[in-house]
PLY file of the C-alpha trace (Angstrom):
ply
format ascii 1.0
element vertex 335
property float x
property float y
property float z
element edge 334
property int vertex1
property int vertex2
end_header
14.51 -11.35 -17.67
11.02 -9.91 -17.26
10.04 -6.83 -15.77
8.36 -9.19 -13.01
11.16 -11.62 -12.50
13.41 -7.84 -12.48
10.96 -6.28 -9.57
10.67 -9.22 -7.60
14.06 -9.03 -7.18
13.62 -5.38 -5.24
10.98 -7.27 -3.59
13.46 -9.86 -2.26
16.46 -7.79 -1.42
18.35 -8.30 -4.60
19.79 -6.20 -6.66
17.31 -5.76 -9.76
18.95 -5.96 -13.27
18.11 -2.38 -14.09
15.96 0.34 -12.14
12.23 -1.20 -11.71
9.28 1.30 -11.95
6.92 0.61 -9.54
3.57 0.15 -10.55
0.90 2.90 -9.50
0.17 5.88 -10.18
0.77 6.82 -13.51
2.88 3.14 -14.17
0.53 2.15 -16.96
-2.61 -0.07 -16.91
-2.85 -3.30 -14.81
-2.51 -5.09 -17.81
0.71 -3.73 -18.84
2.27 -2.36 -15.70
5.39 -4.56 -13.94
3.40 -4.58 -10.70
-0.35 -5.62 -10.68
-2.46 -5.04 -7.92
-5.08 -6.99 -7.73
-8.25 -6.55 -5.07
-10.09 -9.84 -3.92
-13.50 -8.31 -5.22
-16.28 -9.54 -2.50
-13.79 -6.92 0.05
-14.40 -3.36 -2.43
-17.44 -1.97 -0.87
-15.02 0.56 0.25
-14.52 2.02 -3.13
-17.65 3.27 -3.95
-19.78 6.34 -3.41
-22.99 5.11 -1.25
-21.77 1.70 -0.36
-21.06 -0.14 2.70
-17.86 -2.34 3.26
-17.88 -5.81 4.17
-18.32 -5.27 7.59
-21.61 -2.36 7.17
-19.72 0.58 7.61
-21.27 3.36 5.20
-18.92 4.86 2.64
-18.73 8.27 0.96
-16.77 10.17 -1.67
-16.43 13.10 -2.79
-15.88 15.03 -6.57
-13.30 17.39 -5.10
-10.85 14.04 -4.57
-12.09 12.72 -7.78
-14.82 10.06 -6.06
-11.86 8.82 -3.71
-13.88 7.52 -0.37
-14.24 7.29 3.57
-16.28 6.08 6.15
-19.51 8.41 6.09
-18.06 11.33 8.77
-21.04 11.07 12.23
-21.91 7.16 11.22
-20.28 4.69 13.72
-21.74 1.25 13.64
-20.01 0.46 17.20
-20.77 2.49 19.93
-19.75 0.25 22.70
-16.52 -1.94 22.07
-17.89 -4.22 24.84
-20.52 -4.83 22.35
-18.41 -5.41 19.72
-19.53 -9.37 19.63
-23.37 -8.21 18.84
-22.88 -5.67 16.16
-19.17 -6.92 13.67
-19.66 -10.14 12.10
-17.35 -11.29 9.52
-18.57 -12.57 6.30
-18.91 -16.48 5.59
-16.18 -17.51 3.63
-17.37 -20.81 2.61
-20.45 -18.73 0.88
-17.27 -17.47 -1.33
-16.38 -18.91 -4.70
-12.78 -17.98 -4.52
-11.95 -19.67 -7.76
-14.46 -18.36 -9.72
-13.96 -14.48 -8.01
-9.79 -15.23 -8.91
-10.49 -15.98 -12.71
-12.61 -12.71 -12.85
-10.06 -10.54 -10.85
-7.07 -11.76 -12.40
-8.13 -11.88 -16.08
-6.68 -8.91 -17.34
-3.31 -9.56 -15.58
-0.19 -10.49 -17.51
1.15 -12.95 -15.84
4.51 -13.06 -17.66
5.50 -9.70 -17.33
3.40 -7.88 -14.88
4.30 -9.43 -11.16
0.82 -9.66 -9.10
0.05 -8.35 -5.70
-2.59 -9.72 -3.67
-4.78 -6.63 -2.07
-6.92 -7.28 0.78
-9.67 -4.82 2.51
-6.88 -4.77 5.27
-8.60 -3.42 8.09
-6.76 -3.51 11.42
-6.58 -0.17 13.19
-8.59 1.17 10.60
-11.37 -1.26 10.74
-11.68 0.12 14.42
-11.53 3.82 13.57
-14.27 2.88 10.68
-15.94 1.39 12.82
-16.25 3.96 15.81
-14.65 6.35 14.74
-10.94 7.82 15.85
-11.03 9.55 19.12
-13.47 6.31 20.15
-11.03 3.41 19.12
-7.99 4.89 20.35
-9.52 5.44 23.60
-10.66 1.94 23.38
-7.18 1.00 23.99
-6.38 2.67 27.22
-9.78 2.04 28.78
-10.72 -1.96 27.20
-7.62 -3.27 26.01
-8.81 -6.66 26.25
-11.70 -5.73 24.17
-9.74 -3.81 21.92
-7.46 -6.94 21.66
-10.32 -9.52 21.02
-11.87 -7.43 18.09
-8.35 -7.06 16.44
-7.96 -10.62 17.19
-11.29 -11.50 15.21
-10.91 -9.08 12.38
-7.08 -10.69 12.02
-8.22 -14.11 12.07
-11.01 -12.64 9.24
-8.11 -11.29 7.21
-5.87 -14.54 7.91
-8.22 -16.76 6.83
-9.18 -14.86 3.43
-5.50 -14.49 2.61
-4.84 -17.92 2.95
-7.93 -18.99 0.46
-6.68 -16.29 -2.03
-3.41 -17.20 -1.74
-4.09 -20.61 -3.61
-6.82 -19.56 -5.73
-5.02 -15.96 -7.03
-1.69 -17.21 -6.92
-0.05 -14.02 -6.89
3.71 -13.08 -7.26
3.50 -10.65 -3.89
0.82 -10.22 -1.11
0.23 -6.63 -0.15
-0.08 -5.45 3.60
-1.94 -2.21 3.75
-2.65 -0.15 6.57
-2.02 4.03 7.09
-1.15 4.01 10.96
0.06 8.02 10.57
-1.01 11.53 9.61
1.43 13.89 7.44
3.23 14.85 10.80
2.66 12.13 13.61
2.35 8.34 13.85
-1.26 8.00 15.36
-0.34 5.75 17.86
3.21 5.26 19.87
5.56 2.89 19.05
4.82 0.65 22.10
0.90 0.46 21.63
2.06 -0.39 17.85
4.00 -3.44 19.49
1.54 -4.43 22.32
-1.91 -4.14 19.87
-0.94 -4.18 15.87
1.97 -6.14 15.81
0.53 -9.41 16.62
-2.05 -9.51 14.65
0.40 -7.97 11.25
2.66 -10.85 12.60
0.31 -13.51 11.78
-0.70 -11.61 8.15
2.86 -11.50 7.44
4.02 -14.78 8.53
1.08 -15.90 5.85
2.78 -14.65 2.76
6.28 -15.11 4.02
5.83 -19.29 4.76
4.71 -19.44 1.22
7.76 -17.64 -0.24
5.75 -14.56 -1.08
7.46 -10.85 -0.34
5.55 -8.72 1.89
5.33 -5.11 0.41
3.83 -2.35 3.04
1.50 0.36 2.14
2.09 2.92 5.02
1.10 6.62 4.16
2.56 9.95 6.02
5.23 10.21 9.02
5.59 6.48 10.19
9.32 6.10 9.71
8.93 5.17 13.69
7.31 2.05 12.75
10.05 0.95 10.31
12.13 -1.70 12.75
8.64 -3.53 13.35
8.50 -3.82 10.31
11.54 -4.93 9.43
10.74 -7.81 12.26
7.32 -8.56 10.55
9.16 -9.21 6.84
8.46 -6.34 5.18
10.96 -6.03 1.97
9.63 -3.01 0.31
7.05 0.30 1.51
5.50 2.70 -0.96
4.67 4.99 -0.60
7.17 6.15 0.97
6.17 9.68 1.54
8.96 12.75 1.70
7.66 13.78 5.48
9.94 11.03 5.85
13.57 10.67 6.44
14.13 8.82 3.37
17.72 9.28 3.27
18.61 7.99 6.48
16.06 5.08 5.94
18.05 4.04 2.80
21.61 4.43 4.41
20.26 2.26 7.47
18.35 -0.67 5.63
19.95 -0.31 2.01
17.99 -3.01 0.04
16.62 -4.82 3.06
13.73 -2.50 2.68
13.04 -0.94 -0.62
11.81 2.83 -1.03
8.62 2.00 -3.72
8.15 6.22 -3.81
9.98 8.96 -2.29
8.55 10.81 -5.12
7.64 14.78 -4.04
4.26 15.92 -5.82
4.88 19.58 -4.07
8.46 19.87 -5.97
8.61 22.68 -8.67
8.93 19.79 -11.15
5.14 19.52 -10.41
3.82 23.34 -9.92
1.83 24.86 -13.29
4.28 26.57 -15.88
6.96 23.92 -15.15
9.34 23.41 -17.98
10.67 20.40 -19.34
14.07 21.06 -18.34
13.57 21.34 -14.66
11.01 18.50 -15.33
13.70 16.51 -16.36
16.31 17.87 -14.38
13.96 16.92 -11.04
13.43 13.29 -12.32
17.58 12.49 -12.93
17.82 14.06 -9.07
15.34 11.95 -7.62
16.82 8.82 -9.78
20.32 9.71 -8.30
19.21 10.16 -4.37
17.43 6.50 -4.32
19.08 4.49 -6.73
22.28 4.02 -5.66
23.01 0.05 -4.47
19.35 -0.96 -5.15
16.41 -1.02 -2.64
14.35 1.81 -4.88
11.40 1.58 -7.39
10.61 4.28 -9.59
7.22 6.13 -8.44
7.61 9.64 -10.18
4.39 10.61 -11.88
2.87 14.03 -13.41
-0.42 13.65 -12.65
-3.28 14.95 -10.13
-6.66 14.03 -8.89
-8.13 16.10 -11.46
-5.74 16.00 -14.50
-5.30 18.86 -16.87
-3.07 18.88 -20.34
-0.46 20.67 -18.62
-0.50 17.64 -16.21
-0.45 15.08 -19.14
2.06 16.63 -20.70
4.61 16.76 -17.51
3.87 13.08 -17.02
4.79 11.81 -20.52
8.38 14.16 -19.48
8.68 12.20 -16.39
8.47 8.95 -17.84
10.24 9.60 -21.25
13.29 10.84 -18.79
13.12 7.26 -16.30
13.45 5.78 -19.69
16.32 7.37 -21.26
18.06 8.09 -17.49
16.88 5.87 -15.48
16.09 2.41 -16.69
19.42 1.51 -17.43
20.80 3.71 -14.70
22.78 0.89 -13.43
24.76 0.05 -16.16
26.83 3.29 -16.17
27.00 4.02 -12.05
0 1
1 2
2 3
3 4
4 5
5 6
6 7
7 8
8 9
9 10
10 11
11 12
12 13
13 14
14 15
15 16
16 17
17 18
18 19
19 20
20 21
21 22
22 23
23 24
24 25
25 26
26 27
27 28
28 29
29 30
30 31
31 32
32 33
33 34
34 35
35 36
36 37
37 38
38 39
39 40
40 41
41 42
42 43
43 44
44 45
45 46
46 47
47 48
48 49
49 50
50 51
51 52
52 53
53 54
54 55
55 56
56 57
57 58
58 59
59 60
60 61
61 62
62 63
63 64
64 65
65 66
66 67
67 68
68 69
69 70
70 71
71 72
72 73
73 74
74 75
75 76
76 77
77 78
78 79
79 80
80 81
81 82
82 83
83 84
84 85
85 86
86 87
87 88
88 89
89 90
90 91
91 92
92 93
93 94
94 95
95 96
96 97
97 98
98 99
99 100
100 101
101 102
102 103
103 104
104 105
105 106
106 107
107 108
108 109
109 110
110 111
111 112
112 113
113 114
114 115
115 116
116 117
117 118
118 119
119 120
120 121
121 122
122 123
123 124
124 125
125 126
126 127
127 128
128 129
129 130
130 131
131 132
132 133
133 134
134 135
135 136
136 137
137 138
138 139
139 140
140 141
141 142
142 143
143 144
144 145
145 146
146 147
147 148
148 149
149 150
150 151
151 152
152 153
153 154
154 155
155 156
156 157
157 158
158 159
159 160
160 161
161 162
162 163
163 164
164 165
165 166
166 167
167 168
168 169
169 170
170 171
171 172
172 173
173 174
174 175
175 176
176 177
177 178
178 179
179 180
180 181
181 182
182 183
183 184
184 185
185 186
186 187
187 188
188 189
189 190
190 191
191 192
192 193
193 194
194 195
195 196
196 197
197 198
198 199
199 200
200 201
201 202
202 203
203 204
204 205
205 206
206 207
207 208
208 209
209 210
210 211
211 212
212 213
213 214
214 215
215 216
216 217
217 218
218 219
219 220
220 221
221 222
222 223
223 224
224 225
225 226
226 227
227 228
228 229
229 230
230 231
231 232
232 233
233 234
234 235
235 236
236 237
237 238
238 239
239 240
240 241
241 242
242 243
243 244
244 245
245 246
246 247
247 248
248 249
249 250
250 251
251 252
252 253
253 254
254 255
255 256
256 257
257 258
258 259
259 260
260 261
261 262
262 263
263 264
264 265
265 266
266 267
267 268
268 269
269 270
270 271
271 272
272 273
273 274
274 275
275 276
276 277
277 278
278 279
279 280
280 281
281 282
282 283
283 284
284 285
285 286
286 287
287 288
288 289
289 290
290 291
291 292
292 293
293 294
294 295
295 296
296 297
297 298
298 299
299 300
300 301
301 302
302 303
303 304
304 305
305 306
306 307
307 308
308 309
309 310
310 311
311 312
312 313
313 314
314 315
315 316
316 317
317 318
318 319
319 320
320 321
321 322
322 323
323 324
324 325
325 326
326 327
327 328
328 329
329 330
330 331
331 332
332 333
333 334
């Protein structure tokens, strides 16, 4: 068995052969990595300093985050949602060689051994906020909900459409559905207005992936454990990142494997404060193994590293993943 074949079986509900690591952060280069995550390249605008995104919204980023990037902080290219029609147009599709963009994205991916996830510029609830900023789209949805619905209906059926095309031309082993719908201590939106304005439009995303046998994994930053039985409904089988503001351990005792924990790895922990030693390094890595491993339903997501990387940093990392191998890899064969 391959390390894909092994993580696809997280993916899926199964109970993996021995404890997957989770591609990411510090999981090795795409190349090499058991997950792959690949972006459909006409969609990265986003990711660079001085750019616009598909849809015109100016990005910027910033040295202190290591070049990381948002929308440009004052710039809203939609002022009036009732205008919405006159100002967001999605881009042509047929203009798109997806076979020739899927040969280029893809060509560094093992296919074997590495299993690949399909990335899209998801932009649902964030699309809107990019696009008129927060206070401005969330008021959108008490004051023109039909508007607010008919935008989210035309950037879903954007996103629907683009997922099916890469679907057949990437052929990946796992579609990704990305969208951060919380700060670190509060969903931004209630449960209910999740259900009545996301929901149908993730529903149709999901439904994509899921009627061609692909696992949906979810990447949901900060406090949105609330979310968790819509997603559940929508086909989710595994989150990351899976952030500790979380209650992780109730999450795994309620949906065991039926929705992997891809994280649940604390970067505040001692393990990870200067002057750390390799014991408590260690020590902190067979804990975290023995909270989330038990049964299944976990990837391994500990890393050592920062935005801005020292030797210290480097150092703690090589610890972290020296210890999954000798501890946690084959953690299953002797619990």
């Amino acid at each position: 068995m391959t390390e894909r074949e092994n993580i696809l079986r997280l993916f899926r509900g199964e109970m993996p052969a021995w404890l997957p690591k989770y591609g990411g952060l510090g999981a090795g280069p795409a190349s090499k990595a058991p997950t792959a995550n690949v972006m459909v390249s006409f969609m990265d605008g986003f990711t660079k300093d001085g750019s616009k995104d598909i849809w015109g919204v100016p990005y910027m980023g910033a040295e202190s985050v290591n070049g990381a990037t948002m929308p440009a902080p004052g710039v809203h290219i939609l002022e009036d949602i009732t205008e919405w029609r006159d100002v967001i147009k999605a881009p042509n599709l047929d203009e798109i060689d997806f076979e020739k963009m899927a040969a280029k994205d893809c060509a560094d991916v093992d296919r074997v051994n590495s299993a690949m996830g399909l990335s899209l510029y998801c932009c649902w609830l964030q699309g809107l906020i990019s696009f008129m900023g927060f206070e401005e789209a969330l008021v959108s949805f008490y004051e023109e909900p039909e508007e607010a619905h008919a935008l989210l209906e035309y950037v879903g059926n954007f996103l629907n459409d683009t997922l099916k095309r890469a679907i057949v031309t990437y052929k990946p082993d796992f579609v990704m559905f990305t969208e951060d719908s919380a700060a670190a201590g509060a969903p931004f939106i209630s449960v209910e207005m999740y259900r009545e304005f996301l929901k149908p439009v993730y529903k149709s995303y999901c439904d994509i992936a899921l009627n061609a046998g692909l696992p949906v994994v979810h990447h949901n930053c900060g406090f949105c454990q609330d979310y968790i039985p819509e997603w559940i409904d929508l086909g989710v089988g595994a989150w990351e990142p899976a952030q500790v503001m979380n209650d992780l351990d109730a999450i795994k005792a309620t949906y065991g494997r039926k929705l992997a924990i891809c994280g649940g790895w604390d970067p505040n922990t001692p393990a990870m404060q200067p002057g750390a030693s390799e014991e408590v390094v260690r020590e902190t890595v067979r804990a975290y193994i023995d909270r989330f491993a038990p049964d299944g339903g976990f990837g391994f997501c500990a890393h050592g590293l920062k935005i801005k990387s020292t030797e210290e940093d480097f150092q703690r990392h090589k610890w972290i993943q020296d210890e999954y191998e000798q501890y946690g890899r084959h953690w299953y064969d002797h619990h």
